[in-house]
Each structure stands twice: as C-alpha cells, then as structure tokens.
C-alpha positions as CSV (number, residue, x, y, z in Angstrom):
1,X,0.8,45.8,-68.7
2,X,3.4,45.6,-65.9
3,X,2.9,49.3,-65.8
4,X,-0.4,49.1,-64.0
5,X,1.4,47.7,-61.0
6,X,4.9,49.1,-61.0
7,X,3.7,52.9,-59.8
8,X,2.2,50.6,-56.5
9,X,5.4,49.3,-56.4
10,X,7.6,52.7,-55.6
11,X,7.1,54.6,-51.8
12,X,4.6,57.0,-53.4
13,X,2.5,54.0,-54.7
14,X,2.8,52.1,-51.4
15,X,2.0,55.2,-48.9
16,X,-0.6,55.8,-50.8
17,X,-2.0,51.7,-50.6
18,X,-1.8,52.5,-47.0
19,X,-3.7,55.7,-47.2
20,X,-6.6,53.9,-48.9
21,X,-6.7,50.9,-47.1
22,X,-10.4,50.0,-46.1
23,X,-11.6,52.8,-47.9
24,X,-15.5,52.6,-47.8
25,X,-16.7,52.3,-51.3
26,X,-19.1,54.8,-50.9
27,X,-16.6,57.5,-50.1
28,X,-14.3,56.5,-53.2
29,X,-15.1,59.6,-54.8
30,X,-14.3,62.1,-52.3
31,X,-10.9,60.2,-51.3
32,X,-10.1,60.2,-54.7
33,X,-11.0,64.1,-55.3
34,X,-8.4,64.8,-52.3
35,X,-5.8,62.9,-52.8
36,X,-5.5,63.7,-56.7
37,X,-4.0,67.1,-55.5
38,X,-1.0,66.1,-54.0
39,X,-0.5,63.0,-56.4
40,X,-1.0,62.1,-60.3
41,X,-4.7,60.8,-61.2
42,X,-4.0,57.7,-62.5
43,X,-1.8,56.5,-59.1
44,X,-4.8,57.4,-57.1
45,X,-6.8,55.4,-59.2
46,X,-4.6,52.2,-59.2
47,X,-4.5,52.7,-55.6
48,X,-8.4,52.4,-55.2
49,X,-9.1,49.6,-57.8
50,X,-5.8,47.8,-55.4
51,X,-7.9,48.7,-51.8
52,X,-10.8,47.2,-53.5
53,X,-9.2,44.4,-55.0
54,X,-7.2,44.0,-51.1
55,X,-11.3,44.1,-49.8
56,X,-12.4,41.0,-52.1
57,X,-9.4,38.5,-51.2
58,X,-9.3,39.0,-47.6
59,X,-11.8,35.8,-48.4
60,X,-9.5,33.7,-49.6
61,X,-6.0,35.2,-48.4
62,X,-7.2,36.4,-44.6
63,X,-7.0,40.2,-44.0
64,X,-3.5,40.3,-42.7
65,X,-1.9,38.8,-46.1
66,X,-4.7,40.2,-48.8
67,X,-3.5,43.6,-46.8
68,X,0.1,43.3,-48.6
69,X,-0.2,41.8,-51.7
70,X,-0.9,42.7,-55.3
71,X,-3.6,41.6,-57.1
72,X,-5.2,41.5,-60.2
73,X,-9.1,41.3,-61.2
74,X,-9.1,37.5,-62.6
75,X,-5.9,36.8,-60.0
76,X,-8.7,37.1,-57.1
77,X,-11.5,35.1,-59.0
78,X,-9.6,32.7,-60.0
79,X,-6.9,32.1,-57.1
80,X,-6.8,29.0,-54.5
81,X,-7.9,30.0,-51.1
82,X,-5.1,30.2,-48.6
83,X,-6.6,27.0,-46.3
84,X,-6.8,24.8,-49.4
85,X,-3.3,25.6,-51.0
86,X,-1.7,25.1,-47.4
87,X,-3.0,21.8,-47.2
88,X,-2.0,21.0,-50.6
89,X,1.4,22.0,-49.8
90,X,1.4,20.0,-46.7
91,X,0.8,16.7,-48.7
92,X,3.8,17.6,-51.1
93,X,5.6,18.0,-47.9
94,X,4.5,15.3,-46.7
95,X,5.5,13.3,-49.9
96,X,9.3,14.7,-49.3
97,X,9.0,17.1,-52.2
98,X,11.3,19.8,-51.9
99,X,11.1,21.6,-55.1
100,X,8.1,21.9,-57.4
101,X,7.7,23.7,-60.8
102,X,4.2,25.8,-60.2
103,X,2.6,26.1,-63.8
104,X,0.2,28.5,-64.6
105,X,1.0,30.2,-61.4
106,X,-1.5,32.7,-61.4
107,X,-0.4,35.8,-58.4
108,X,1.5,33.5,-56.8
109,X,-1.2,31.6,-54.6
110,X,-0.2,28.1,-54.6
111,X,3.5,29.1,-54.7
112,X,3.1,31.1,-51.3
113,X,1.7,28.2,-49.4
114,X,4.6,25.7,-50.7
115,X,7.3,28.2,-50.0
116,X,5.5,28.5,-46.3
117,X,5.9,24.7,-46.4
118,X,9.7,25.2,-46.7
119,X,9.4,23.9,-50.7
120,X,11.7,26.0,-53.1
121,X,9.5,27.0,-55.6
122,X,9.5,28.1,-59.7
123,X,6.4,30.0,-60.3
124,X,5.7,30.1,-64.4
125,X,3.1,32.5,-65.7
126,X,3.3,33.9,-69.5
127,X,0.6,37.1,-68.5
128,X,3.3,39.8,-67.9
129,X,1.0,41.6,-65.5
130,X,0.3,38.3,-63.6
131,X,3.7,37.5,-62.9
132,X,4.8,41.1,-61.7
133,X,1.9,40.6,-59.3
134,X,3.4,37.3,-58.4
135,X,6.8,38.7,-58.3
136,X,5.6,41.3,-56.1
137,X,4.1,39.2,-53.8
138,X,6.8,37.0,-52.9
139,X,8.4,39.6,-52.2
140,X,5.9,41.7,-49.6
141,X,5.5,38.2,-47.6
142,X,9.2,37.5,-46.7
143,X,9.4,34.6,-49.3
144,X,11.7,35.7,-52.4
145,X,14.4,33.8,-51.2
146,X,12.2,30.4,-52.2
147,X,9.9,31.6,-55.3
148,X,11.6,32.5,-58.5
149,X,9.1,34.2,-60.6
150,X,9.6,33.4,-64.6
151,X,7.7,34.7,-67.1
152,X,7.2,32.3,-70.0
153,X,5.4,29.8,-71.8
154,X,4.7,27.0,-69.2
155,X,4.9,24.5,-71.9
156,X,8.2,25.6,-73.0
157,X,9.5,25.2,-69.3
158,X,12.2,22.9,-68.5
159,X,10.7,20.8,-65.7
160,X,13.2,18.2,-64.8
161,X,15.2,20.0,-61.9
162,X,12.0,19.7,-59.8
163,X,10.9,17.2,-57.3
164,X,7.3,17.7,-58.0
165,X,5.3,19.8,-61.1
166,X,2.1,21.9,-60.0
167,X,-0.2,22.8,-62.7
168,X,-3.1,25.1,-63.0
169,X,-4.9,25.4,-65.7
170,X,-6.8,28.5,-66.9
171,X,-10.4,27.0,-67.2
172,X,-11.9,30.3,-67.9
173,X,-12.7,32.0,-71.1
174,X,-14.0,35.0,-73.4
175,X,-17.3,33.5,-72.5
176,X,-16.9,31.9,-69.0
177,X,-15.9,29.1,-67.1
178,X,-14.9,26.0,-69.5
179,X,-15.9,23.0,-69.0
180,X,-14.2,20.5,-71.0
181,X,-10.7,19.1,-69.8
182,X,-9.5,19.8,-73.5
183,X,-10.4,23.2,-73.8
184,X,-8.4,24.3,-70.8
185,X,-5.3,26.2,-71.4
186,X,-3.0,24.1,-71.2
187,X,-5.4,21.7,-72.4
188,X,-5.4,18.4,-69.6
189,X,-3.5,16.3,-71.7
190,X,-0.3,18.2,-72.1
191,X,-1.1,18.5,-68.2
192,X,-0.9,14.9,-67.6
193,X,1.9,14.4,-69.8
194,X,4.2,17.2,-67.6
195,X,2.7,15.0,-64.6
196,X,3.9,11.7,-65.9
197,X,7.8,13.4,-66.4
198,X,7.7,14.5,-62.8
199,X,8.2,11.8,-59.6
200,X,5.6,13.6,-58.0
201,X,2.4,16.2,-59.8
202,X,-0.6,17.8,-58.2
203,X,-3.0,19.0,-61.2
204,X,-5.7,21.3,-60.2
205,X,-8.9,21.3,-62.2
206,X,-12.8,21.6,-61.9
207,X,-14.6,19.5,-60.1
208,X,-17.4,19.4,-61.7
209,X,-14.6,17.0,-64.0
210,X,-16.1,14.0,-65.7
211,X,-14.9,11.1,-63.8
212,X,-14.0,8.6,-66.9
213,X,-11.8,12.1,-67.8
214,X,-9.8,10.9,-64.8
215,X,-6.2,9.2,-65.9
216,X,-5.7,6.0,-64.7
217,X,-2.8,6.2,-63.1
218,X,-4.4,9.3,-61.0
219,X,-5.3,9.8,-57.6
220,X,-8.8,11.5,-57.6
221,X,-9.4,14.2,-54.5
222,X,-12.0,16.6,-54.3
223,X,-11.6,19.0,-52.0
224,X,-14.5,21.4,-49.5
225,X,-13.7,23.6,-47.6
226,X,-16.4,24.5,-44.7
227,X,-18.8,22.7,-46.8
228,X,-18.4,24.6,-49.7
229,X,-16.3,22.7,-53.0
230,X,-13.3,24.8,-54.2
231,X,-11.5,22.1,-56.7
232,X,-10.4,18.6,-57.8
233,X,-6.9,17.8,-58.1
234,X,-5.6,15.0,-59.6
235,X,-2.2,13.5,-57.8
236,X,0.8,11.5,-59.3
237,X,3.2,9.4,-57.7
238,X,0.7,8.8,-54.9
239,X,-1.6,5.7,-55.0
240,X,-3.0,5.5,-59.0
241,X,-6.6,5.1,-59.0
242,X,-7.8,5.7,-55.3
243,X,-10.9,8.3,-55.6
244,X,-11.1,10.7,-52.2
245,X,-13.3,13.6,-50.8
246,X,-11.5,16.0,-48.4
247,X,-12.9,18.6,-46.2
248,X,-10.9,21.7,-44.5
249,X,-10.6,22.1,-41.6
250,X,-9.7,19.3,-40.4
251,X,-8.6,17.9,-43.1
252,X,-10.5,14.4,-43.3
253,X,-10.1,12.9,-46.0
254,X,-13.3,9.9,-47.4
255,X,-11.5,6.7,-49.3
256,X,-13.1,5.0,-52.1
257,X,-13.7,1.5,-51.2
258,X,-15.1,0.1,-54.3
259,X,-18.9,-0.2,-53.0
260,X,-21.9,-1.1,-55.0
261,X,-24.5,1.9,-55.2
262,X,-26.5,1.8,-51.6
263,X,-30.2,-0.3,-51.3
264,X,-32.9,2.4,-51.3
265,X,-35.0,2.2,-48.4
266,X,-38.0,4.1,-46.6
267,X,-37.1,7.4,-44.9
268,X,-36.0,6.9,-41.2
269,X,-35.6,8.8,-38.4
270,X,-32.7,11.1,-39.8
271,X,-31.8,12.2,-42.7
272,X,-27.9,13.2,-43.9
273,X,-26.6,15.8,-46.2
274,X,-23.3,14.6,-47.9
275,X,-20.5,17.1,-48.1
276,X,-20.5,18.3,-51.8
277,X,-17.1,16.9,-51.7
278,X,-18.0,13.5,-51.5
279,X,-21.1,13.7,-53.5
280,X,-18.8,14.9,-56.3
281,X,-16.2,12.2,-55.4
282,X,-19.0,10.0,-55.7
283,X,-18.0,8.5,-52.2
284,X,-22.2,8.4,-51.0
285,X,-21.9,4.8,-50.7
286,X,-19.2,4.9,-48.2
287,X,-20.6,7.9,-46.2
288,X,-23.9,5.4,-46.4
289,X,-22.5,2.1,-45.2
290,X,-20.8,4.2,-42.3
291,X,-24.0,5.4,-41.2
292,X,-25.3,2.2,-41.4
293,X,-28.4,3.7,-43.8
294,X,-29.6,3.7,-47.9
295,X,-30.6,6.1,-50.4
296,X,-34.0,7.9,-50.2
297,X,-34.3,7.6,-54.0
298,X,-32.0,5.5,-56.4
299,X,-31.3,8.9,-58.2
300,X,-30.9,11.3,-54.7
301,X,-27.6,11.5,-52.6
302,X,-29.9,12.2,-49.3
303,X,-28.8,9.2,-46.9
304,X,-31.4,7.9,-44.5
305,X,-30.7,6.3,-41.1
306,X,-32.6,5.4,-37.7
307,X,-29.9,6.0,-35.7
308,X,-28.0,9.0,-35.3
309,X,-23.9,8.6,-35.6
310,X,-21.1,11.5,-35.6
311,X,-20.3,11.8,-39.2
312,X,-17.4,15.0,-40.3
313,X,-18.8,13.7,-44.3
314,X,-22.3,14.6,-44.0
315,X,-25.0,16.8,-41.6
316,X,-27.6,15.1,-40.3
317,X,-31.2,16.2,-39.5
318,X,-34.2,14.8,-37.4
319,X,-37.2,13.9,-39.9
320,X,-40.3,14.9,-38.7
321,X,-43.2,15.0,-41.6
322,X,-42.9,12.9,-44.5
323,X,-45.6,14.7,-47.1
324,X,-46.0,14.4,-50.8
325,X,-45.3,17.8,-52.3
326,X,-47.8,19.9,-51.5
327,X,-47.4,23.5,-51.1
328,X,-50.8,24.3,-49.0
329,X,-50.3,21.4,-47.0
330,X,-46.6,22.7,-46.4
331,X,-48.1,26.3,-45.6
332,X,-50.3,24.8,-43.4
333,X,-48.3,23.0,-41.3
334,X,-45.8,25.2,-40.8
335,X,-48.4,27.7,-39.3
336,X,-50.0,25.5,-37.0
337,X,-45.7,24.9,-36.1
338,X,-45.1,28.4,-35.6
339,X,-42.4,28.7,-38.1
340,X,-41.1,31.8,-39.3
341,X,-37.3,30.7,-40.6
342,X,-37.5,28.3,-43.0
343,X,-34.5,26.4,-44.7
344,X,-35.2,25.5,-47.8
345,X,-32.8,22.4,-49.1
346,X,-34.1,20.4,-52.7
347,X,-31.8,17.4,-54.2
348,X,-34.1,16.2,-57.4
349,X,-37.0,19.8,-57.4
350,X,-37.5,22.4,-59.9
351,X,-39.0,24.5,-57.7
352,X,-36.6,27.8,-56.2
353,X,-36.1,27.6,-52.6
354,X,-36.7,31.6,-52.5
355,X,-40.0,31.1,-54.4
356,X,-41.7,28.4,-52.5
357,X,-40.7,30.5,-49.0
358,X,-42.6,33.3,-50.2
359,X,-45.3,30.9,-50.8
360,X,-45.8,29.4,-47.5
361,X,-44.5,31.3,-44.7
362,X,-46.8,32.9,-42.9
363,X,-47.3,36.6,-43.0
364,X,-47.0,37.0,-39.1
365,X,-43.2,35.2,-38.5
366,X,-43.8,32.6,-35.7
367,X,-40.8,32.3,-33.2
368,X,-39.8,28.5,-34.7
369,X,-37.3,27.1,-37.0
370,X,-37.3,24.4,-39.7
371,X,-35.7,22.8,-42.6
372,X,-37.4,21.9,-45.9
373,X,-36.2,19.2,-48.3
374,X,-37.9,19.2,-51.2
375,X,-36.4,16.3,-53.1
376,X,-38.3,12.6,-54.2
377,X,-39.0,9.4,-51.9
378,X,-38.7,6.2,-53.9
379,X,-39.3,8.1,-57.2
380,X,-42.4,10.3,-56.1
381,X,-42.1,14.5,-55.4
382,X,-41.7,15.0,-51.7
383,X,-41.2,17.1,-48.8
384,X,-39.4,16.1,-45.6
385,X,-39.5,18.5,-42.8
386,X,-37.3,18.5,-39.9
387,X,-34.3,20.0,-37.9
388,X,-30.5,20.1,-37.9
389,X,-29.6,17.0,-35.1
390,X,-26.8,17.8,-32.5
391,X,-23.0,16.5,-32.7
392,X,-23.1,15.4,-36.1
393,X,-19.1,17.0,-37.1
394,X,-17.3,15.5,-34.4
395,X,-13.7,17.4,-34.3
C-alpha cells in the first residue's frame, strides 16, 4: 500500500504535486492528458487524487500546511482539525507532559500539534499506508526530530516511557460511523485501561458518547469549534469526574456545577441558543442560571431570559411573536414584515427547515431578515420569531 505514496515521495513525484497544485477540478482531464507525456500515468494520477485530497484539508489543516502534507481519503475524514488538536496539546503542555504515546495516530494530526507544543512524540498506526503518510508528514513540516513514526499494533505497544498516552480510536466502519464505545477499534475499554497505566491520557471519542459510558475517574470535555462540535475527549490525571464544554477560539471552557435541571418558565424577551458543546456536555443548567433564565419546555435546551447578558456559551435573539404553529399565519406575517431571508432554527419539530421556507416566503423577497424557531412552549408546537441580539460573544 505504501506504494501509492512513495512515487509522491521522490523529486518527480513532488515537482509534479507542485505542478498540480490548485488544479481546478474541472480541468483534471486536460492536465492529466498533458502531463502523461512527459511522465508515467499512474504518477499523474496519484498527483491529482493528492491536489484534491490537499483541496479538502485546507479545512481542517489551513492552506499553507494541507499544501505539504500527504494525505489519505479516510486520513482527511477522519483527522482532528488543526485548532482543536493545538489546543489539546496545549493542555498536555500545560499538564507538564513532555512525552506522549499517540495511539491510533491516524496521518499524524494530533502528533503535529504536540510536537508544535515542544512534546516528543511516538505516533502508532498498524495501516502501512497511514503511517507512511504520517511519516511523511513529519517530515515536510520540520518536525522528524520529535515524532517517531512506528508501525504496529497499538495494543501491542509498550507505553510506559511516556509521560502521557493519546488514543484515537477508529469509530468508523464497513458500514459507517459506529456508535457504540465497544465497537470501536480499539474498543473503549482497552482505551481506558492504557489511560489508567499512564500519569496522564487524553482519549478522543464521539460525542454523541452516552454519558453513564463515561469512567468515573474521567474528566468529561466536549469540545466546538466556531459553534460547530468536532469531539469528546475524556482526560486522566486531571480532575476525575468534572464534566466541561469547550469552545475554540478562545478557548472557554463551561464547568459542571452539579445543578438541578432549570424551572421552565414563559418565553421572555430573548431567547438563547446553547453551544452544541454544552448542550452535549449537558451543561444547559449552568449556561441557564448564568443568564439568570429557564427552560422553554422541560424537554428543549432553548434558554429564555428578560434581560439580555454577554454569554461566549450560547447566542441570544430578541423574541418578537410567540404563535402556535401555524404555517399560514407564519406566511402571513412575514409578508406583512417584509421578509425575504428567513432562518429557519427547530429544537423539538419534524418539520424541515428547507420545506417550511419554501412554504411561507413570499414569492416577491422583501428586503427584511428573520429567524424562525420552530420548537414547543410548555409542551405545545410553536413558533418564536425574532432576531439575532447584539454583543452576545464577548471576546
């Protein structure tokens, strides 16, 4: 498998990565038709599927790294994003590690952010392919000097040199993601037992993760980054039991404080969104008792306040309809508003956001804005209408 890479690897392979850089896709064909007569077929196809491979994890890696590494189709879907490994490797910093043991290292992800942390790193992968790409990596950022690339059987890894052990799971199979702890590979328990061996273990799994699946001598963090939930990781060696959302950039970081579930009450004057992060963490009691507000529904993480506060854990909006589900009455209104972009945000509704805005905008789009929350009120189908409010992320 190793030889799908190793042609990259040589000057041919990387003048011609530089040669196809940013190649449009729709001119793949005619690049590829010119180039295959001054160099073998099958480099100028590993070249292209690379470009295009480069093009998908600028997302997650930025342009100027994505640019010079080596990737592989599930090495992109299933990688950490840059911002979110960093700040992982910052709190390993942070916790004096110097050395960790990356497990299941993937194409090297997690182990460039600790090695840019100034953590010596051994990065474990048993995919021959996987770990040529991580090899390879290493080595086009500067950072072979602190990432030894080993392929092997993580589970038959020798762990104990280490200051910290890093593990990430594969949690996708023949037929998808997978969703139970057990099923990943390694399954979650040899996990936490490598974790329990180590002074200090990050483990790095879905976080759509069952809390009572949670060890108890755990910490709990989900993490989001602009809003958007990339992963849960499970600490060890840090403080057993403490449950935390947090959100990049910043980061800020929501603490479990052991709250009862927050009274429901009528809806007031603004309404907040929870970060995904701390709905998952199932921190909406604390975001709630900061904004001094309760629950719109017993079953619905909407908060609801009368008084507006700076919040970085949730996005406020001014309420202003309250209306039982109604989809002419919705249509209705919002021509008489003027409203021709329409946000459509349900917690608690069957109904798809793209079907109901065919539904009731009006065919002639007015020159106003709103937001739609299709959701329930104190167990009854409703539909709050309102605005984003000002200055609700504070930096």
């Amino acid at each position: 498998m190793t030889d799908l890479l190793a042609p990259l690897l040589t000057p041919e392979g990387r003048a011609l990565l530089d040669e196809v850089r940013g190649t449009d896709p729709a001119q793949e064909l005619a690049v590829a038709t010119r180039l295959r007569r001054e160099h073998p077929a099958e480099l100028v196809s590993a070249a292209l599927g690379q470009a295009r491979l480069r093009q998908r994890a600028a997302a997650k890696f930025g342009a100027e790294d994505a640019g010079r590494m080596f990737f592989t189709p599930n090495g992109v879907e299933q990688s950490t994003r840059a911002s979110v490994a960093a700040y992982r490797a910052g709190r390993m910093r942070e916790l004096g590690v110097t050395s960790v043991a990356d497990l299941c290292c993937g194409i090297g992800g997690d182990a460039i952010a600790l090695a840019r942390a100034g953590i010596r790193v051994l990065a474990v992968d048993r995919d021959p392919l996987t770990a040529a790409a991580a090899r390879a990596n290493a080595e086009a950022l500067g950072l072979a000097d602190l990432i030894e690339v080993r392929e092997a059987d993580v589970t038959e890894v020798d762990t104990a040199p280490y200051d910290a052990v890093f593990v990430d799971p594969a949690r996708r199979g023949g037929r998808g993601r997978i969703f139970d702890p057990e099923a990943y590979s390694p399954p979650l328990s040899w996990a936490v037992r490598a974790a329990a061996a180590a002074p200090h273990a990050a483990l790095k799994v879905a976080p759509g993760i069952p809390h009572e699946a949670v060890p108890d001598a755990a910490e709990a963090e989900w993490i989001s980054d602009g809003g958007d939930v990339k992963e849960a990781v499970l600490w060890f060696g840090t403080e057993p039991g403490l449950i935390r959302a947090t959100l990049l950039p910043g980061p800020r970081s929501l603490r479990s404080r052991a709250l009862p579930d927050p009274p429901v009450r009528p809806v007031g004057r603004y309404l907040y969104e929870p970060d995904g992060a701390v709905v998952r963490a199932h921190l909406v009691a604390e975001a709630a008792e900061d904004l001094d507000g309760g629950l719109i529904d017993e079953t619905i993480a909407y908060v609801t306040a009368d008084e507006l506060r700076p919040t970085p854990y949730a996005t406020a909006y001014a309420i202003t309809d309250r209306l039982p589900f109604n989809v002419k009455r919705l249509k209705a209104l919002l021509r008489e508003r003027e409203v021709g972009v329409l946000t459509v945000k349900k917690r608690g509704s069957a109904v798809e956001p793209e079907e109901l805005r065919r539904k009731v905008l009006p065919k002639g789009h007015g020159p106003h804005s709103a937001t739609v929350f299709l959701t329930r009120v104190a167990g009854a189908p409703a539909m709050l209408l309102g605005h984003p409010a000002q200055a609700q992320r504070p930096l």
